[in-house]
C-alpha positions as CSV (number, residue, x, y, z in Angstrom):
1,X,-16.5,-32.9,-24.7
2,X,-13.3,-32.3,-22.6
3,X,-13.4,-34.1,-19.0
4,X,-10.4,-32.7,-17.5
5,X,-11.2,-33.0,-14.1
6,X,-12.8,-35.6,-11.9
7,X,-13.7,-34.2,-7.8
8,X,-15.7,-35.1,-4.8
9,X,-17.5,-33.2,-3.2
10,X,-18.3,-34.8,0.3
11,X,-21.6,-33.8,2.1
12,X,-20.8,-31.8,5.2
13,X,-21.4,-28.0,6.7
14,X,-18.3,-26.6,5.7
15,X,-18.5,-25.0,2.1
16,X,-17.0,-27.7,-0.6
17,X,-15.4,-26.2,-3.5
18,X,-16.3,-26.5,-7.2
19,X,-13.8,-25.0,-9.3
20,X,-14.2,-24.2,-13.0
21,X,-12.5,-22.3,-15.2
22,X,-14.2,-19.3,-17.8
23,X,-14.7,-20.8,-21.1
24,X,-13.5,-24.6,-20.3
25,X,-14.8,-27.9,-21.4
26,X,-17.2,-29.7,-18.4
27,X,-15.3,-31.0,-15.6
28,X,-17.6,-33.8,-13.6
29,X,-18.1,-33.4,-10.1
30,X,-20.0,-36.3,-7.9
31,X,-22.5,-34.1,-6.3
32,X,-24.7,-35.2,-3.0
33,X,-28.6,-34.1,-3.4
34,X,-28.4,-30.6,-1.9
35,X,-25.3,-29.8,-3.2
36,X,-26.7,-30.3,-6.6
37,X,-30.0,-28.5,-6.0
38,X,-27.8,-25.4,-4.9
39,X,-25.9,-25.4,-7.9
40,X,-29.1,-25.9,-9.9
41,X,-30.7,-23.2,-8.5
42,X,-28.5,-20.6,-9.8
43,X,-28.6,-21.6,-13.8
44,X,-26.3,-17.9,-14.9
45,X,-23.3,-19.2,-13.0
46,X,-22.9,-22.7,-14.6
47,X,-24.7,-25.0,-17.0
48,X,-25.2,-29.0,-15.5
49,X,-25.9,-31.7,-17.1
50,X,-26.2,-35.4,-15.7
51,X,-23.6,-38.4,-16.2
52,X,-25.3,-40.8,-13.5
53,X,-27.9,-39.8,-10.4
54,X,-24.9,-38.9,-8.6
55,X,-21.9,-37.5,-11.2
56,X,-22.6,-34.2,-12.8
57,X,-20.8,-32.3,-15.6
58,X,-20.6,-28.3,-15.0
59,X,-19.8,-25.7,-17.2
60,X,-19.4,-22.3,-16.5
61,X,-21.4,-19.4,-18.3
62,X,-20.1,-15.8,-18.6
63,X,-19.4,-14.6,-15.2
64,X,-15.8,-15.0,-13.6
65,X,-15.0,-15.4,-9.5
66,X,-15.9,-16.6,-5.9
67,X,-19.3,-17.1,-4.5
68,X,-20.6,-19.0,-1.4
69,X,-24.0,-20.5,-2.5
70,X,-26.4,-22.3,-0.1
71,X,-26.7,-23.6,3.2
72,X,-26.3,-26.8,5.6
73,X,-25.0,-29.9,3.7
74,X,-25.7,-28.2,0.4
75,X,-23.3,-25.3,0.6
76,X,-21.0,-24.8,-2.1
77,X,-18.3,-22.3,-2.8
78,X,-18.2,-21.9,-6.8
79,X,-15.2,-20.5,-8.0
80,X,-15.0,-19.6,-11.8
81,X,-11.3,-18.8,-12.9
82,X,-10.8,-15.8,-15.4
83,X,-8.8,-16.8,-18.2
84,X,-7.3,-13.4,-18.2
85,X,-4.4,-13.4,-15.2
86,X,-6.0,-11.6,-12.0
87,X,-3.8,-9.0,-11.7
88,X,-5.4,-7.7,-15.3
89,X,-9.3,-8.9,-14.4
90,X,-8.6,-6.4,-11.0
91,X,-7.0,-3.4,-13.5
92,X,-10.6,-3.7,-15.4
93,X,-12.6,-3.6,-12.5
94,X,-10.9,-0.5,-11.3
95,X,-12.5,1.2,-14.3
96,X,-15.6,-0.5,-13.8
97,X,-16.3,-1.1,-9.9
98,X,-20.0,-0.8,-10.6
99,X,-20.0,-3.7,-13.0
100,X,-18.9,-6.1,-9.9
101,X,-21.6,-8.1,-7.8
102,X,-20.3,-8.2,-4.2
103,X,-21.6,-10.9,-2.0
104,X,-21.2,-10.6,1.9
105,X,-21.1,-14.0,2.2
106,X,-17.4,-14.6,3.0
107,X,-15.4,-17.1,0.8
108,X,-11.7,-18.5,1.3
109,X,-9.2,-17.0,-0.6
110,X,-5.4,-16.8,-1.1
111,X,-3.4,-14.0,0.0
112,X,-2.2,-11.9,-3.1
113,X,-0.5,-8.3,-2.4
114,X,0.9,-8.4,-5.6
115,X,-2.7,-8.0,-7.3
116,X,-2.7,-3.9,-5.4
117,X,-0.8,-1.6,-7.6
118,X,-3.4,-2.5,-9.9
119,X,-5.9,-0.6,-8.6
120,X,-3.6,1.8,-7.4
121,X,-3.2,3.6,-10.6
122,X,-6.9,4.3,-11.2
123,X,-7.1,5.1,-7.4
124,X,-4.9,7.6,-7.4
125,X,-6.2,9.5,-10.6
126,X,-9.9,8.9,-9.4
127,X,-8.7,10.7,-6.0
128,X,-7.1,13.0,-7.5
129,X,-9.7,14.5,-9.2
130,X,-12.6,13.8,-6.4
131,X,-9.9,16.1,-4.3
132,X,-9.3,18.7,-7.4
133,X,-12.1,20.9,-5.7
134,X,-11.1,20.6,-2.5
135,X,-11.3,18.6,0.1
136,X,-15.2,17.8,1.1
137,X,-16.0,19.4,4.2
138,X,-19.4,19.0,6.4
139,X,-21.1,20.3,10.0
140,X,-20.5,17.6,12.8
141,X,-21.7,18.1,16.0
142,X,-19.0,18.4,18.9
143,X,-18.9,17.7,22.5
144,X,-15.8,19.8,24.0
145,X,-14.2,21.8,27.1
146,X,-13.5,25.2,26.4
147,X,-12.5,28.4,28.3
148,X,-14.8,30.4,26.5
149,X,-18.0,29.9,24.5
150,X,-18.9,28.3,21.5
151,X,-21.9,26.9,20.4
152,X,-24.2,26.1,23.1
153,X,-23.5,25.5,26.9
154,X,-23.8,22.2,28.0
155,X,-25.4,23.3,31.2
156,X,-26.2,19.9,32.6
157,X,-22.7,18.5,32.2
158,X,-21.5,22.1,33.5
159,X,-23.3,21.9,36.9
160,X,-22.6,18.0,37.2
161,X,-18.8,17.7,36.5
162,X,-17.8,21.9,37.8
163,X,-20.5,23.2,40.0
164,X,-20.4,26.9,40.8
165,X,-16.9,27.1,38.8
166,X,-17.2,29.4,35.5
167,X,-14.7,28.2,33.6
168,X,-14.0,25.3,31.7
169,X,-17.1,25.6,29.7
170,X,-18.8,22.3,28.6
171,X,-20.1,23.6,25.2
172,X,-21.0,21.4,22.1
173,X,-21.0,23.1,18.8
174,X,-21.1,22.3,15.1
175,X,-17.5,22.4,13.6
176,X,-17.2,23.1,9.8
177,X,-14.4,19.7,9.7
178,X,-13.2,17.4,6.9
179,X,-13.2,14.4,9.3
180,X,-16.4,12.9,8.0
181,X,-16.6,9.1,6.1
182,X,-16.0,9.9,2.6
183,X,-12.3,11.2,3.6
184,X,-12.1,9.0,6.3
185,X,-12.2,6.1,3.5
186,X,-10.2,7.7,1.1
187,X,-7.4,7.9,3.6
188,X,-7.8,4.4,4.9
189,X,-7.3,3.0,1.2
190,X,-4.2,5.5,0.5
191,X,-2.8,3.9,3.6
192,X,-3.7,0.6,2.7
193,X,-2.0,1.3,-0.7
194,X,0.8,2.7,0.8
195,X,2.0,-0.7,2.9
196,X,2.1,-2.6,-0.5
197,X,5.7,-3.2,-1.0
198,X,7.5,-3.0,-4.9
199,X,5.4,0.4,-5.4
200,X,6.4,2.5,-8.3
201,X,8.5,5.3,-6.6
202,X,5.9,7.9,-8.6
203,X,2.5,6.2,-7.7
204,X,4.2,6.4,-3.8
205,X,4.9,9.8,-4.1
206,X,1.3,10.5,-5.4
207,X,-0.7,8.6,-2.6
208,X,1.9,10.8,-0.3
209,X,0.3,13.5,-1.6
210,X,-3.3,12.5,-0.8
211,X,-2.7,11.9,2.7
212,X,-1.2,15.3,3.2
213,X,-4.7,16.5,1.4
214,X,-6.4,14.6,3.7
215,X,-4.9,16.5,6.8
216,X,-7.7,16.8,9.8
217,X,-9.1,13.6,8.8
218,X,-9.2,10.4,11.7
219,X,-7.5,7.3,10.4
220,X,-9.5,4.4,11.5
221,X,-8.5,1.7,14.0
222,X,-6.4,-1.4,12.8
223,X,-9.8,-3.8,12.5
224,X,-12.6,-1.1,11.9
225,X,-15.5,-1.6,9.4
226,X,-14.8,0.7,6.7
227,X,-17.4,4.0,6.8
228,X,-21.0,4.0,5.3
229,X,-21.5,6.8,2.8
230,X,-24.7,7.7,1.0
231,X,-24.3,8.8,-2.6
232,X,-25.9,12.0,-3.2
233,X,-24.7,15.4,-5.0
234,X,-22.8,16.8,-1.8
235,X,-20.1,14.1,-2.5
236,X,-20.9,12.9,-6.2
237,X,-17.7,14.4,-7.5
238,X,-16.3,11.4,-4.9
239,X,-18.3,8.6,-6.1
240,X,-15.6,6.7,-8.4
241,X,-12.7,7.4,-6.1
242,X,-15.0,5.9,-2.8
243,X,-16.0,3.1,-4.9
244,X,-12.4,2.3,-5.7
245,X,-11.5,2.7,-2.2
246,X,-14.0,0.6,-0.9
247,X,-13.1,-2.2,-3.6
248,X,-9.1,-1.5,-2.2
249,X,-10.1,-2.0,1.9
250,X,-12.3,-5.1,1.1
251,X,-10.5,-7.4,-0.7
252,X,-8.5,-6.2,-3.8
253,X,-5.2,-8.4,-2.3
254,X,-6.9,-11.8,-2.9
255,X,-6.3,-14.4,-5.5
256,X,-10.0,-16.0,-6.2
257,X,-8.7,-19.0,-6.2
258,X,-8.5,-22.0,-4.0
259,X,-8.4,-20.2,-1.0
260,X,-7.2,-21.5,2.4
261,X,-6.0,-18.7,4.0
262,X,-8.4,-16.1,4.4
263,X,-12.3,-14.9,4.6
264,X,-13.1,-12.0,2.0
265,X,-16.9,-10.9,0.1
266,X,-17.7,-13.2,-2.7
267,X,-17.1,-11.1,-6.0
268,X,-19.0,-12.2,-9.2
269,X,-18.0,-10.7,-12.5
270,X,-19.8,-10.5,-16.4
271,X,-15.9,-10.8,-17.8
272,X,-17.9,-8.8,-21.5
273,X,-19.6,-6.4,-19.9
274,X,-16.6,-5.7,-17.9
275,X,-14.6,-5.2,-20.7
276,X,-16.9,-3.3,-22.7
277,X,-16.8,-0.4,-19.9
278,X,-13.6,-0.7,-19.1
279,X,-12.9,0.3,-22.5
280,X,-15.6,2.8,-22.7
281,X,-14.2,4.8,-19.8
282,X,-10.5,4.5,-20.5
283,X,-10.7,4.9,-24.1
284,X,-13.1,8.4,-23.6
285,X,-10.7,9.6,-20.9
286,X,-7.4,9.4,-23.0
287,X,-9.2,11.2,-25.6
288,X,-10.4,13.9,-23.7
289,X,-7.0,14.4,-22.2
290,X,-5.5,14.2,-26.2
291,X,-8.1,16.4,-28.4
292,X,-10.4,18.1,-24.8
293,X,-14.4,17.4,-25.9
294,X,-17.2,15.1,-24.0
295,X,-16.4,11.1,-23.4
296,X,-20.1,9.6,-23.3
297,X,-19.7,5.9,-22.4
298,X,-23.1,3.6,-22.4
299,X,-24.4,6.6,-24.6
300,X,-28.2,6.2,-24.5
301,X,-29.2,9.5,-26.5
302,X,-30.0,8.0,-30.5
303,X,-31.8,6.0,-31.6
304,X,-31.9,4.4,-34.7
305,X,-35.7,5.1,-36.0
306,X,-37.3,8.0,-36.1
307,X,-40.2,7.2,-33.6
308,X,-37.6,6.8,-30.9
309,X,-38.2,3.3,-30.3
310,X,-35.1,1.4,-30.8
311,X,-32.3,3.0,-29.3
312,X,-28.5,2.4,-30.1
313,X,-26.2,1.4,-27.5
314,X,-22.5,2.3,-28.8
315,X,-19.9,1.5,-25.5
316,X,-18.8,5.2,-26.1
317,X,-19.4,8.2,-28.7
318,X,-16.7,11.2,-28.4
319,X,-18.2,14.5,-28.4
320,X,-16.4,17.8,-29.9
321,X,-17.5,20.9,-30.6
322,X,-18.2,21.6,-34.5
323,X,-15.9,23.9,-36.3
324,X,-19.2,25.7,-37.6
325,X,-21.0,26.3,-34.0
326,X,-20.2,26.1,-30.2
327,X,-22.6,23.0,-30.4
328,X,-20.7,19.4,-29.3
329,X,-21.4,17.4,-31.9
330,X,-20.0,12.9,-32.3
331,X,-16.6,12.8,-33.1
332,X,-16.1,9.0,-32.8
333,X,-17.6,5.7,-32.4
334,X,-16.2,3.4,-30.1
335,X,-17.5,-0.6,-29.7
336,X,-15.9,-3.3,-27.6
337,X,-15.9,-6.4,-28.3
338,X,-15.1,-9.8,-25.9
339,X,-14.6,-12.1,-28.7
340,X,-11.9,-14.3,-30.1
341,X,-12.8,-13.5,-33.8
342,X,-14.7,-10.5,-35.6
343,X,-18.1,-11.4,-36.5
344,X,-20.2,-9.9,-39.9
345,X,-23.0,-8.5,-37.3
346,X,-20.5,-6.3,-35.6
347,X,-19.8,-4.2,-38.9
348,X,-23.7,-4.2,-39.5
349,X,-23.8,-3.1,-35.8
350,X,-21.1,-0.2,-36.2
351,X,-22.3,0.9,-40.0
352,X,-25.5,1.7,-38.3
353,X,-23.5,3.9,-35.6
354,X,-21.8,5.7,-38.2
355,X,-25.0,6.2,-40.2
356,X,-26.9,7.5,-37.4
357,X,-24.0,9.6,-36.3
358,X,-23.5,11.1,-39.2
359,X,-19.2,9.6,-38.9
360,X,-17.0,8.5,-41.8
361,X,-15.4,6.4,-39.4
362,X,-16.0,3.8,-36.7
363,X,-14.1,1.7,-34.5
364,X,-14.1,-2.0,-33.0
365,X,-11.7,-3.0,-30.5
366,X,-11.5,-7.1,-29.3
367,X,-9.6,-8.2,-26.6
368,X,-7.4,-11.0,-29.0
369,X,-7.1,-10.9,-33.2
370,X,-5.4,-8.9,-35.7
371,X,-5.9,-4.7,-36.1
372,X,-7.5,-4.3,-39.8
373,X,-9.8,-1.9,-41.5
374,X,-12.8,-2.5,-44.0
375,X,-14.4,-0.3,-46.0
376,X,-18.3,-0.1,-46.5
377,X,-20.4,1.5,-49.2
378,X,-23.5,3.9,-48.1
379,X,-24.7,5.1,-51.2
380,X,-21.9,7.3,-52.8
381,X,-20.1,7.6,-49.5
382,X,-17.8,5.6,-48.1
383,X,-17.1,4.2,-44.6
384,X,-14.3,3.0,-42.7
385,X,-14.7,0.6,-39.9
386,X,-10.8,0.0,-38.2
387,X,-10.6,-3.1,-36.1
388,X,-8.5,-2.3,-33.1
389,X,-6.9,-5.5,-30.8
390,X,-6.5,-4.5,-26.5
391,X,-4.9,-7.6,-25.5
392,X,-5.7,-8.7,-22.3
393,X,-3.0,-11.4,-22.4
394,X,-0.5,-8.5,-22.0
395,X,1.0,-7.4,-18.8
396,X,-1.4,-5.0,-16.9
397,X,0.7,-2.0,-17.2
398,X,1.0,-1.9,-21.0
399,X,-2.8,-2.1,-21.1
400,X,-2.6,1.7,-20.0
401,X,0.2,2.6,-23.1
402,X,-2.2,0.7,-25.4
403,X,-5.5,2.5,-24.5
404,X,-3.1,5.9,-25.0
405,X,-1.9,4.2,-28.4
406,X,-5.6,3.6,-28.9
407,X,-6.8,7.0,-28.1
408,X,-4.2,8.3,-30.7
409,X,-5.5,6.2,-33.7
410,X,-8.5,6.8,-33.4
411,X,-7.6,10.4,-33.7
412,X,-5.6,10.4,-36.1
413,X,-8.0,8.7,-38.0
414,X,-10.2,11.5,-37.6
415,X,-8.4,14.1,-38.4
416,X,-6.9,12.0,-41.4
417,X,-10.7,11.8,-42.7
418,X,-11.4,15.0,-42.4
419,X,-8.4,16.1,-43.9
C-alpha cells in the first residue's frame, strides 16, 4: 500500500479535481456523497476502496488523461497522468488517433505549445500522401454576378436588384472547386502548425508546401468550429491526415494536467492498446518503405484451427510477394507488448504466430527491458523469437530512428534466415 497523497475535495458546482497517476499506489481522497457515486459509477477509470464513510483510496486502471465526469455537487474532473512524458503519449496518438476517446465535455488544462511538433511529423507525412493524388475537389453550388451566363439565371434576383438592365447576370452555378471541408481542415491545422515556434527548418518547409497545395481553399475565421466531414470513399484516401488535423485544431497544445488556464475536450486513452497500434502502423510503414510488400496491422485473416473459430490477432504480419509466385505471402510477425518484463505466454502466443504463418522467425517488441532472442523447437525445425525493446522513456524524436532501427532488424533477420 503506498498513500502518497492526502486531498479534499469540497462539495460545490465547479468540477474538483482528482488527480492520479498511471500505475501508482492509492492516493486517498475525502470524497462527499455524490462525488463518490460519480466516481463509482465509472469502475474502468479507477478502482476505490473505503478507509472511513467519508475517505476513499483510488487507484487508476489502464486508461491515461482528462475527463469531466458528473454533474451538480458531484462533478469531478479525473485526471490520470501517463507515466510516459506527454510530448511522447501525443507522438503515439498521432499513429493512433482512432484509439483516443474524445469527450466534449470541456476540462481545464495547461497551456503546452511545446507538445505540437509531435504531431507534426505524422501530419505532414499523413498529408502528404492524402494530397499525393491530388488535391480533392467537389461541385458547390454558387451564387454570383456575371456578364455573361453560366449555370442558371437567377431571374428573381435579376428583375429585383437590375430591372430591365441585361447585363450583370445574377446566375448561380455549380463550380468544380477544392474549397470544400476536408481541405478547408487540412489547411487550418498546417496553419496552426505553422505558428508553433522552435520548428525544424525541414518540417517548416514541408507544411509550406501543403499550403501552396492547398491554393483555392478558404482559411477559416480566427474562432471558427472546425468543418464536419463525413467519411466515405470520395475522401477515404484523407481519413488519417483529417483525423490528425482534427486532433491538431482541438487540443494537441495542452498538458492534461492540472489545468488552470484553459477549456479543451476531455481525452481518455488505453496507454496498451495505444502502444500496440502505434507500433503496428509505424513498424509496417518503415518496412514497406525498406523491402516494398503489404503492412497488415490488427491482421484478422488466420485463425488458429481449422474450423475457423479462434482467430489470431498478431499487432501486424508483413506481407511479400513469394519468390515462387506473384502471390503475397507473411513475411514477418510483429507483437507489442506494454509490459515491464517478458512473460512465458507471450512466446507461446508468438510460436503459435509463426506456426500458423508458416515463419522461422517472430518478433516481440516491449516498451522497457533488454533486446534478446530464444530459440523454440517445433518438431525438427527450429524457431527464433527476438525480443525487441521501443523505449518510451526516450525523447520523442529518437522513437522515429528506433522504429527505422527496428524495421531493419527485423529484416535482416529475415533475410539472414532465409539465407
Amino acid at each position: 500500500m503506498n498513500l502518497r497523497h492526502t486531498r479534499s475535495l469540497r462539495c460545490g458546482d465547479v468540477a474538483r479535481p482528482v488527480e492520479l497517476k498511471e500505475g501508482d499506489g492509492w492516493t486517498t481522497y475525502d470524497l462527499t456523497p455524490p462525488q463518490l457515486a460519480t466516481l463509482a459509477a465509472h469502475p474502468r477509470l479507477l478502482a476505490l476502496h473505503p478507509e472511513s464513510a467519508t475517505r476513499w483510496r483510488l487507484k487508476a486502471k489502464d486508461r491515461v488523461g482528462s475527463v469531466r465526469l458528473g454533474s451538480g455537487e458531484g462533478t469531478v474532473q479525473l485526471t490520470i497522468t501517463p507515466k510516459v512524458p506527454v510530448d511522447r503519449l501525443l507522438h503515439l496518438v498521432a499513429y493512433a488517433p482512432d484509439r483516443v476517446e474524445f469527450d466534449p465535455r470541456p476540462v481545464t488544462a495547461e497551456p503546452r505549445p511545446d507538445l505540437l511538433p509531435a504531431l507534426a511529423h505524422a501530419f505532414v507525412s499523413a498529408a502528404g500522401h492524402a494530397l499525393g493524388q491530388g488535391v480533392l475537389h467537389d461541385y458547390r453550388e454558387t451564387y454570383d454576378t456575371l456578364p455573361v451566363v453560366r449555370g442558371r439565371i437567377r431571374h428573381a434576383d435579376q428583375l429585383r436588384r437590375r430591372p430591365g438592365v441585361p447585363v450583370p447576370l445574377e446566375v448561380v452555378y455549380d463550380d468544380h472547386t477544392p474549397d470544400i471541408p476536408e481541405n478547408r481542415l487540412l489547411l487550418a491545422a498546417t496553419r496552426r502548425l505553422l505558428r508553433v515556434p522552435g520548428l525544424d527548418p525541414v518540417l517548416r518547409a514541408a507544411l509550406q508546401r501543403l499550403t501552396a497545395r492547398l491554393d483555392g481553399v478558404r482559411v477559416l475565421p480566427a474562432g471558427a468550429r472546425p468543418p464536419e466531414w463525413t467519411p466515405g470513399r470520395r475522401n477515404a484516401r484523407y481519413a488519417h491526415a483529417l483525423v490528425l488535423a482534427e486532433l491538431v485544431l482541438r487540443g494537441g497544445s495542452y498538458e492534461l494536467g492540472d489545468g488552470r488556464h484553459l477549456a479543451v475536450d476531455g481525452m481518455l486513452v488505453v496507454m496498451w492498446r495505444l502502444f500496440e497500434a502505434y507500433l503496428a502502423r509505424a513498424v509496417g510503414e518503415a518496412l514497406r518503405h525498406r523491402v516494398g510488400g503489404r503492412p497488415e496491422p490488427q491482421d484478422r485473416s488466420h485463425f488458429l484451427d481449422t474450423a475457423g473459430q479462434h482467430p489470431l490477432k498478431p499487432d501486424l504480419v508483413h506481407y511479400l510477394p513469394s519468390p515462387h509466385d506473384a502471390v503475397q505471402r507473411p513475411a514477418a510477425v510483429v507483437d507489442a507488448k506494454f509490459k515491464t518484463r517478458p512473460q512465458r505466454d507471450d512466446l507461446y502466443q508468438m510460436t503459435a504466430y509463426c506456426v500458423r504463418l508458416g515463419l522461422s522467425e517472430g518478433h516481440l517488441v516491449y516498451a522497457s527491458g533488454s533486446p534478446g532472442s530464444v530459440d523454440v523447437l517445433v518438431g525438427s525445425e527450429r524457431l527464433r523469437i527476438w525480443r525487441h525493446i521501443v523505449d518510451l522513456s526516450r525523447p520523442w524524436r529518437d522513437l522515429a530512428a528506433d522504429v527505422e532501427a527496428l524495421a531493419q532488424a527485423i529484416d535482416s533477420a529475415r533475410t539472414t534466415r532465409s539465407g
